[in-house]
C-alpha positions in Angstrom: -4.0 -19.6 8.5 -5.1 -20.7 5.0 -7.9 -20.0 2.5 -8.1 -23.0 -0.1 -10.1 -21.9 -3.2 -11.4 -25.0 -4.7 -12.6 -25.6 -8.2 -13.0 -28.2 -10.7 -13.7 -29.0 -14.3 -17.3 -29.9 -15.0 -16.7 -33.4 -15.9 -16.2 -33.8 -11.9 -19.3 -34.6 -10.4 -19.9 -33.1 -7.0 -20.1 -36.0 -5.5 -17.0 -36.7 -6.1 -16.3 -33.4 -4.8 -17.8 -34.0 -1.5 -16.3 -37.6 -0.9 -12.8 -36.7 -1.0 -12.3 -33.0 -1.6 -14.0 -31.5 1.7 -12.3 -28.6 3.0 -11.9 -30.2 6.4 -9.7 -32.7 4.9 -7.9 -30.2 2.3 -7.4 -27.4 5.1 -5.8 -30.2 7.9 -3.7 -32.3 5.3 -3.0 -28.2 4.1 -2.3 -26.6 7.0 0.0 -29.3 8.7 2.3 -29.5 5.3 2.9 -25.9 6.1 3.0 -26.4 9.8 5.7 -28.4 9.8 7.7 -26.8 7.4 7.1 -23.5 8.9 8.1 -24.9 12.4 11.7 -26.5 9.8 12.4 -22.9 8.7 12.0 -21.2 11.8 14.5 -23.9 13.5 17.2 -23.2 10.6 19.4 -20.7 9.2 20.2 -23.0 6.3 16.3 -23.9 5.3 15.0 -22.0 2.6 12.2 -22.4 0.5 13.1 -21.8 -2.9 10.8 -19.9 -4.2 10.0 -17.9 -1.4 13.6 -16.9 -0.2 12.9 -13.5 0.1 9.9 -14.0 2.9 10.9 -13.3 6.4 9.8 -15.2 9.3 6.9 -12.2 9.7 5.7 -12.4 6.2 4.9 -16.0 6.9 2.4 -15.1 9.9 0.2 -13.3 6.9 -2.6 -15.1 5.7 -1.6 -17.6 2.7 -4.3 -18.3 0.3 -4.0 -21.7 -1.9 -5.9 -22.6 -5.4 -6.9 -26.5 -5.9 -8.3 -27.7 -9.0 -9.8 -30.8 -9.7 -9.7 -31.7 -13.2 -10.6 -35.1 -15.8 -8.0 -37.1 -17.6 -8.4 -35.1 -21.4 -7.6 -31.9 -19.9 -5.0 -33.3 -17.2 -3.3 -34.4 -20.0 -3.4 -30.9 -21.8 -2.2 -29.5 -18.6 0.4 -31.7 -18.3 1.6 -31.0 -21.9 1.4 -27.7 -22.1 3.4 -27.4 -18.5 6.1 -30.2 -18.6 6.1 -31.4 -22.6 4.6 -34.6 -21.2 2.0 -36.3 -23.2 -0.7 -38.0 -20.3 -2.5 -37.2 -17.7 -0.8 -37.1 -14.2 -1.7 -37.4 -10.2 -0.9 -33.8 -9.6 1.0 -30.4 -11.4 2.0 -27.8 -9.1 2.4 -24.1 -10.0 4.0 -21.7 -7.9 2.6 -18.2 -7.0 5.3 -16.1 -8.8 4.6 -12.9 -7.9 7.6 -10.7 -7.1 8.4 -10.2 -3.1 7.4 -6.6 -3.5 3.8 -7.7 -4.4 3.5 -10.3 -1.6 4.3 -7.5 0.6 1.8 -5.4 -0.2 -1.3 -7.9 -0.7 -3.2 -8.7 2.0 -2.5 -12.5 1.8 0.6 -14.6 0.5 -0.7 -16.2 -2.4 1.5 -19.8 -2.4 0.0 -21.0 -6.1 -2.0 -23.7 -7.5 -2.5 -27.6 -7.4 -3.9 -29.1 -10.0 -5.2 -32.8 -9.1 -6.1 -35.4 -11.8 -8.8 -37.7 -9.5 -9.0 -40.4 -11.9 -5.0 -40.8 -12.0 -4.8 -40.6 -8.0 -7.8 -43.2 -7.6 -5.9 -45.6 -10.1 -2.6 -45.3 -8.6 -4.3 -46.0 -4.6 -5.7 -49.2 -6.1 -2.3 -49.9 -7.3 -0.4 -49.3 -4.6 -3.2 -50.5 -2.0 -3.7 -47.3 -0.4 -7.3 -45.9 0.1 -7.8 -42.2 -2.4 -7.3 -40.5 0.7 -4.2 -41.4 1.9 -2.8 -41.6 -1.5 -4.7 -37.7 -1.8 -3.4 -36.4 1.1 0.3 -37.9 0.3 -0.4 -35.9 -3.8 -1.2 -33.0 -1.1 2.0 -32.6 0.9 4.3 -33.4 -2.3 2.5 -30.2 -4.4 2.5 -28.0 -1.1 6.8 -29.2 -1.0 6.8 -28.3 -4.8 5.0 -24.9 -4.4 8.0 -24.2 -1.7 10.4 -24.6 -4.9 11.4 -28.1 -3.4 12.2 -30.7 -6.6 12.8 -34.5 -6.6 13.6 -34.0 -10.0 16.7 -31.9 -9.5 18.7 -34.8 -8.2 19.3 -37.8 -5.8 20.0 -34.8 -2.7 16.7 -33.2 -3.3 14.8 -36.2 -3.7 16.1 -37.6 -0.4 15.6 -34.2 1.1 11.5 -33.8 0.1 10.5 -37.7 0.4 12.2 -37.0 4.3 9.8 -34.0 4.4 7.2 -36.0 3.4 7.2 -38.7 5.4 7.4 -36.8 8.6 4.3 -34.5 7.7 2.8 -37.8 6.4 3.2 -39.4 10.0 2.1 -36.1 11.7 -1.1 -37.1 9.6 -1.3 -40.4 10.5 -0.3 -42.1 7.2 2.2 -44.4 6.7 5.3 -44.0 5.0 4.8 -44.3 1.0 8.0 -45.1 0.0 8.3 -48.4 1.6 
């Protein structure tokens, strides 16, 4: 269903890499995100994902390809500067594949974007929030697959509601807890 093409900066040791970044892990946290909201969409004449409004319900059986990058804090930062005008390093940025419905339709796979994972923000904010870096990964995981939909906490109280609820169903689908209590 989906290719994950995973890369990193080479500050991150492989190690690392292996521990928490193992495509078993990616691919199930990955692949039941999409599940779920796939199975949503289907279900409703109302659900849309934002940025892929154009897809029908057969261009979603194509194979969707996803980019993960694992990067340090000095260029997380950067990243997060350059994309959002903030000025520090945070758990995850999201870009969304933005290529026109005309190309998705003639490329052999739906390209759905790129996550870009700080590690050494997501370990810190598990050992704040007593989760272990998994759970608090895969939770990162779900929220940048939402975002890469076109869904936005940010835009107000409806859409926050509306993503933390798709969250926390995924979440449970994946055995976790939910994170907002």
């Amino acid at each position: 269903m989906i290719s994950i093409n995973l890369n990193h900066s080479p500050q991150i040791t492989s190690d690392l890499i292996q521990r928490y970044y193992n495509e078993v892990d990616l691919s199930f946290g990955v692949e039941t995100s999409l599940t779920v909201m796939l199975e949503k969409l289907a279900q409703s004449d109302e659900l849309k994902f934002p940025y892929f409004a154009d897809l029908t319900q057969e261009d979603w059986q194509k194979p969707l390809e996803l980019d993960i990058y694992i990067t340090d804090p000095s260029e997380g930062q950067q990243l997060n500067f350059e994309a959002r005008q903030k000025d520090y390093a945070t758990n995850i940025l999201s870009y969304p594949s933005d290529l026109p419905i005309e190309m998705i339709n003639i490329l052999p796979t739906t390209m759905l974007g790129e996550l870009v994972i700080c590690h050494e923000v997501v370990e810190k904010q598990a050992h704040e929030q007593g989760k272990s870096v998994k759970q608090h990964l895969t939770h990162l995981l779900v929220h940048g697959i939402l975002h890469l939909l076109g869904f936005d906490h940010e835009l107000g109280e409806n859409e926050r509601i509306e993503m933390e609820n798709f969250e926390i169903e995924i979440l449970s689908k994946l055995g976790i807890n939910n994170p907002y209590e």
